[in-house]
C-alpha angles and dihedrals in degrees: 000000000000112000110212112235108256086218095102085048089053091045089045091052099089118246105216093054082058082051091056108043079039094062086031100066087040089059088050089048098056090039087052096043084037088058089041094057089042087062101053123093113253123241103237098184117204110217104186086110090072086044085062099044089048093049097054097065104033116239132074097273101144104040107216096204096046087056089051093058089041091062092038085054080049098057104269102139099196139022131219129199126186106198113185124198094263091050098219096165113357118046125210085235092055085061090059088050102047089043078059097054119027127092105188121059128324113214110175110183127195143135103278090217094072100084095201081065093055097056092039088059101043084046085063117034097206120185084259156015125214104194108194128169108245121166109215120279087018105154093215145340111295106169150000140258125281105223099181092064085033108048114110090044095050083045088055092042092045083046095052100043093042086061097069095050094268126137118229126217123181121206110235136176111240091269117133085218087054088047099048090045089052097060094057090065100065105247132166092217148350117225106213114224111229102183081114095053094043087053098053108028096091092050089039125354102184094041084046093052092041109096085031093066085041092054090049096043081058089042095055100038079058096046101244131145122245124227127169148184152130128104087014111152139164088266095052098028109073086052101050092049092049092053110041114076116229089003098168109174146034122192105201126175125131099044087036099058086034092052090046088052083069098036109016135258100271098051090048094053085060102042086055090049090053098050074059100053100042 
């Protein structure tokens, strides 16, 4: 049996309607790719670790501000700076210069009691403020704030910096009473300090990542956004993102600029991406 050729039915179908579904599913590709990345939590990197490395030697090797638009070139789509009154690694003037030249978002996190950092902030107007309670001549952050003691004074400093257009954020220890606290005082968002988790993930990582999807269960029925960061690695990461529901930001500095001295800034901006998007 002779099979007739389906040329003359392709020709009949009209084209106009293929172009049609064609530009239509890609509309529905990009739309679908567009919500995925949305979903995704976004790779704040913390760059005071080149600061310190700069400032031990004078100079301005390495630029700060070069390696910021280099992250940013990388995928990072935000960049978050701690200056502390000695400014032992970031200086206040670095802030000015980054605010200049940056494109993704600006975090600048600091101890509000400091006024310096107030005015350095509202100077500024980044995207964000972290506001963390660190003592002087603290090494690192160690804790969260308590928002209960602290209430009336975090309501006054949201207020303040919300007044200028720019989002808060309060650093919190993963405690349902911290959580709650921090909602009566106004703030955008909390950023969940996960010292604790990154301790512990390797011994217990459900147990490690318990309170924390506790604290953002809380977080969420409260409608607040989630932040995080401190200790995340590319061996923690991937298992705290998967795991905390509506977790939209991470905040990485000191494993990130340790793990680009072995295989380069570019390629660690994307791993860390990649730990994300899983």
């Amino acid at each position: 049996m002779r099979l007739k050729c389906c040329t003359p039915f392709l020709f009949a179908f009209p084209v106009k309607r293929l172009a049609v579904i064609c530009v239509y599913n890609q509309i529905i590709a990009i739309s679908l790719f567009i919500n995925y990345l949305c979903s995704m939590a976004k790779l704040s990197v913390n760059i005071n670790k080149i600061a310190t490395l700069r400032n031990s030697r004078g100079g301005n090797n390495p630029d700060l501000v070069k390696v910021a638009l280099d992250c940013e070139r990388f995928g990072a789509e935000g960049i978050t700076v701690h200056p502390r009154p000695d400014e032992r690694h970031i200086r206040y003037q670095d802030v000015f210069d980054l605010k200049a030249a940056i494109a993704s978002e600006f975090n600048i996190e600091g101890n509000c009691s400091e006024q310096k950092f107030v005015e350095l902030v509202l100077a500024n107007v980044p995207a964000q403020v972290t506001l963390v309670p660190d003592a002087e001549g603290q090494i690192t952050s160690n804790h969260g704030w308590d928002t209960v003691k602290h209430q009336a004074y975090l309501k006054e400093m949201v207020s303040l910096f919300q007044e200028k257009g720019i989002r808060v954020s309060i650093f919190v220890d993963p405690v349902k009473e911290m959580i709650e606290a921090a909602k009566t005082t106004g703030t955008d968002r909390i950023e969940l300090y996960t010292e604790s988790y990154a301790a512990n993930y390797h011994k217990n990582a459900e147990e490690a990542i318990k309170p924390y999807v506790d604290a953002a269960q809380v977080a969420n029925d409260l409608g607040l956004g989630i932040n995080a960061g401190h200790d995340l690695d590319l061996h923690n990461l991937r298992y705290f993102a998967a795991n905390i529901p509506n977790l939209l930001e991470v905040s990485i500095g000191h494993a990130l600029i340790s793990d680009a001295l072995y295989i380069g800034l570019e390629n660690t901006v994307q791993m860390y991406l990649r730990q994300l998007a899983d």
